[in-house]
N, C-alpha and C positions, 0 to 999 in steps of 0.2 A: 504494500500500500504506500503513496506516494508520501510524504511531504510529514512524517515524525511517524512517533510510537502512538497519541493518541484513539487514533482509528482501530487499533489490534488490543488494543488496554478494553475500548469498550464492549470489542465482538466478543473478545476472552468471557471476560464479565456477565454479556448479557446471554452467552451461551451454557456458562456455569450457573445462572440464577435460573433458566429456561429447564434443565436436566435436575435442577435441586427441585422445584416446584412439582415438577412432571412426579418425580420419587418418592415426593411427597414428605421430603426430610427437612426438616429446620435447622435454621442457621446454626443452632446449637449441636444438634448432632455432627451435621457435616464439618464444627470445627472440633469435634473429637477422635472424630473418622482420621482427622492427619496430625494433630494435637496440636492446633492453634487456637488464637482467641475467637468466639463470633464475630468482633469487632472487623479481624483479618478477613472473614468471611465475607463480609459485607463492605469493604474495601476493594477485593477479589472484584466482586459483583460490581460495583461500583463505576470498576474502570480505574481505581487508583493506585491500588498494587503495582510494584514496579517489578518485582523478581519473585514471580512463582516459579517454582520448583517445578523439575518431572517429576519427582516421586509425590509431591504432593496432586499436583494434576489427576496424574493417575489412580492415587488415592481416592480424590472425591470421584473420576469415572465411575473404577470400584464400586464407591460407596450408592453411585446415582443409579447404576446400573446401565451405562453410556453404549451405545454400540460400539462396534469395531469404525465402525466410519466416522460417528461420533466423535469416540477419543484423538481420531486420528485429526479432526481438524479444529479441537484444541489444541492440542499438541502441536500443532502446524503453526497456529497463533502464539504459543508461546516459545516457537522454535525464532519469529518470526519478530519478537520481542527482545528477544537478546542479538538476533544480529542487527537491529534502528540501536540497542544498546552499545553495542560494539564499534558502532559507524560513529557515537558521538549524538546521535538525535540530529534535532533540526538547527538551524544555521543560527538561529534565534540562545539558545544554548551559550553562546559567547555571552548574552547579555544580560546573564539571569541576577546579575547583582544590581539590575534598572529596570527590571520585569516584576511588579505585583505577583503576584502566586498565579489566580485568578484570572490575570492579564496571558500567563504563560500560556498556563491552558488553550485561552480562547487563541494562544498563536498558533497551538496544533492543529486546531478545527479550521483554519484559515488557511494554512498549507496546504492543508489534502481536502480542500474543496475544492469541486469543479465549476460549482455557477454559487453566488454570493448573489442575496436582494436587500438593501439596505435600505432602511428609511429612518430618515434625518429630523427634527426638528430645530436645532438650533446650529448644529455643524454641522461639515462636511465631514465625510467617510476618510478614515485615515489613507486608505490605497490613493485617495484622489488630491489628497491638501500638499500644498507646495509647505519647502524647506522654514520659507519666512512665516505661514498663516499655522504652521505646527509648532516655532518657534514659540511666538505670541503665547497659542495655547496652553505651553509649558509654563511657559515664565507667570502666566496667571494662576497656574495651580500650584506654582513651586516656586515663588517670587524670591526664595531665600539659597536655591539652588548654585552651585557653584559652576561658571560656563563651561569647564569638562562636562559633566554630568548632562548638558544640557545637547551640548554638541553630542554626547555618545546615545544619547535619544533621537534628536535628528539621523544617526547615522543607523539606529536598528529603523527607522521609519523611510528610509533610502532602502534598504531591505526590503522591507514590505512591499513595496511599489513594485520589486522586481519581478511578483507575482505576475501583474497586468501582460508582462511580456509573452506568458503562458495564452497562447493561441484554442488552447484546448479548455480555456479556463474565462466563466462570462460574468459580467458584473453588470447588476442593474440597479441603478441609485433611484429612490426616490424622494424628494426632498420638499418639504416646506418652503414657500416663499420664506419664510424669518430665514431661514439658513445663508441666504444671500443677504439680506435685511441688515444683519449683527455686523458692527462695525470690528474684528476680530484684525488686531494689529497695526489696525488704521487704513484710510483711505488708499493708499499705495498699496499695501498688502492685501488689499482686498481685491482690489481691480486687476491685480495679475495671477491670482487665485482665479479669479471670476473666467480670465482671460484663458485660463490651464482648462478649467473646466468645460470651455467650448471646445477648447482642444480636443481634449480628454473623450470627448462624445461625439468625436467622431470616429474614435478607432473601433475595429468591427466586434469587438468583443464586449465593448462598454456601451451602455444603456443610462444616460440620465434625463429625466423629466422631475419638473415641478406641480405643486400641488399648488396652486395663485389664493392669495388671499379669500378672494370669493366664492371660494369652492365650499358647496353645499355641504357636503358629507364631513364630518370632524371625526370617523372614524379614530383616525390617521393621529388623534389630539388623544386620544380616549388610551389607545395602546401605547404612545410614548416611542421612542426612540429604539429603534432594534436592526438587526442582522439576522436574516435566515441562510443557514447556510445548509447547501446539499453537498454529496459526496459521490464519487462514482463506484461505479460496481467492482470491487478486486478481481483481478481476472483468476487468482486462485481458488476464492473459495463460493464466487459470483452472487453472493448474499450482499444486496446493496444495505449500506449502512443508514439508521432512518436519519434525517435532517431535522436540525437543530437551530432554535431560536434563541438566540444571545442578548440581552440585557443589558447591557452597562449599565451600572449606579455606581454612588460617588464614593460610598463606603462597603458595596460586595456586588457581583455580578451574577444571572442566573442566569443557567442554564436548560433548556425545556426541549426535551426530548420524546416525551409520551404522544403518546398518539392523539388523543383530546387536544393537548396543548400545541402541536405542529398543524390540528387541522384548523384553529383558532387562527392560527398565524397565517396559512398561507388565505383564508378568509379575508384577512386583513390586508394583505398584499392585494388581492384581486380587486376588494372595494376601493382603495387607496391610488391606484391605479386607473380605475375608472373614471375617477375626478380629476388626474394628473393632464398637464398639458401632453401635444407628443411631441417628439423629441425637437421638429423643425421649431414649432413656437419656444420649447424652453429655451433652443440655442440663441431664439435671437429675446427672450426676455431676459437671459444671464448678460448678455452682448449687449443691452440697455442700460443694466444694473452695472455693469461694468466701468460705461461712461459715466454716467454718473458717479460714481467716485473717484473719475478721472480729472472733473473740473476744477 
């Protein structure tokens, strides 16, 4: 699977919590079956376990009663775990002493996504903000930051963007009029931002439209600011991974992966979408807002 360990952490997981249910064994059992804590158990499950063992693997198979085909593609995930372990993980890894916890995370799911739909209220989408409108945004959250720390932020967000170069990889922004609106760095910063952003929409993999002020539906107001992001099918084990709705908040981030809460979301994307301008009117309402901070 492309782009970190994340995506193997959670098939491992949500394939051991699929064969424990099935066996009808609880969490308590299945952590004496290999003599761990439940806690472990439910970490395992989880997605956060970093080093399961064979012999523990095999243990809970054992204990679930797994098929031969079964065990075979767990064991292939955790075979599959140690060599992203071995490789070093993802490129992002260098920069874990300026990565939130939280943050990290959400870099794995953003790696080994194939199509991203983001929708903005007050900023722009990190893949798409220039060096100066990401600067600004640091320095307002971390005004006490020393400029190494600031530049070696800029320079993991130079990374990010390298994403966009992936041909096989699509990004569709949806944004609030406020998102252009917010003066973020000043008038200068903002109108070469604005100016990227036209860019930006036109390359064939990127999608941005606005939602204008007068747009009926306040959906869009109601859900708040998020990231959906899908994944492509491994061609090992061809079990597509389900798509995940991401959060940002200013003191923890969630995650939403269940089935209820992904069909919530891509609801949201459709009606929010409906009310968006299309792409020819955004490029030339950003291309308005533009000059206008050029005066």
């Amino acid at each position: 699977m492309a782009g970190g360990s994340t995506l193997p952490k959670r098939a491992l997981g949500r394939e051991l919590r699929r064969l424990r249910e099935r066996s009808g064994t609880n969490q308590a059992a299945a952590a004496r079956a290999i003599e761990v804590s439940p806690q472990t158990i439910g970490r395992l499950e989880d997605g956060h376990a970093s080093r399961p063992t064979t012999l523990q693997i095999n243990g809970l198979c054992d204990r679930y009663g797994a098929s031969d085909e079964e065990r075979r593609f767990v064991l292939d995930l955790v075979q599959e775990l140690r060599a992203m372990k071995l490789s070093g993980g993802g490129w992002w890894r260098a920069y874990d002493d300026e990565i939130p916890r939280d943050f990290n995370h959400y870099l794995g799911l953003e790696a080994a996504a194939c199509h991203m739909t983001s929708w903005q209220i007050t900023l722009l989408p990190g893949l798409l903000q220039t060096p100066e409108y990401r600067r600004a945004i640091i320095w307002a959250a971390h005004p006490d930051w020393p400029t190494a720390d600031v530049e070696r932020r800029l320079e993991l967000a130079r990374h990010r963007r390298e994403k966009l170069r992936d041909r096989t990889f699509r990004l569709d922004v949806l944004l609030s009029e406020a998102v252009l609106r917010h003066h973020v760095g000043g008038p200068g910063v903002m109108a070469d931002q604005l100016l990227h952003l036209v860019e930006a929409s036109a390359w064939p993999n990127v999608s941005v439209r606005v939602v204008p002020y007068d747009a009926r539906s306040t959906i869009g107001l109601v859900v708040r600011s998020f990231v959906f992001l899908e994944f492509p099918v491994p061609s090992n084990t061809r079990i597509a991974e389900p798509p995940v709705a991401y959060v940002e908040g200013y003191t923890g981030d969630l995650y939403l992966e269940r089935a209820g809460e992904v069909a919530q979301y891509t609801e949201a994307i459709r009606r929010i979408a409906k009310v968006a301008l299309n792409e020819q009117e955004t490029s030339e309402l950003v291309a308005r807002i533009a000059k206008e901070y050029q005066r």
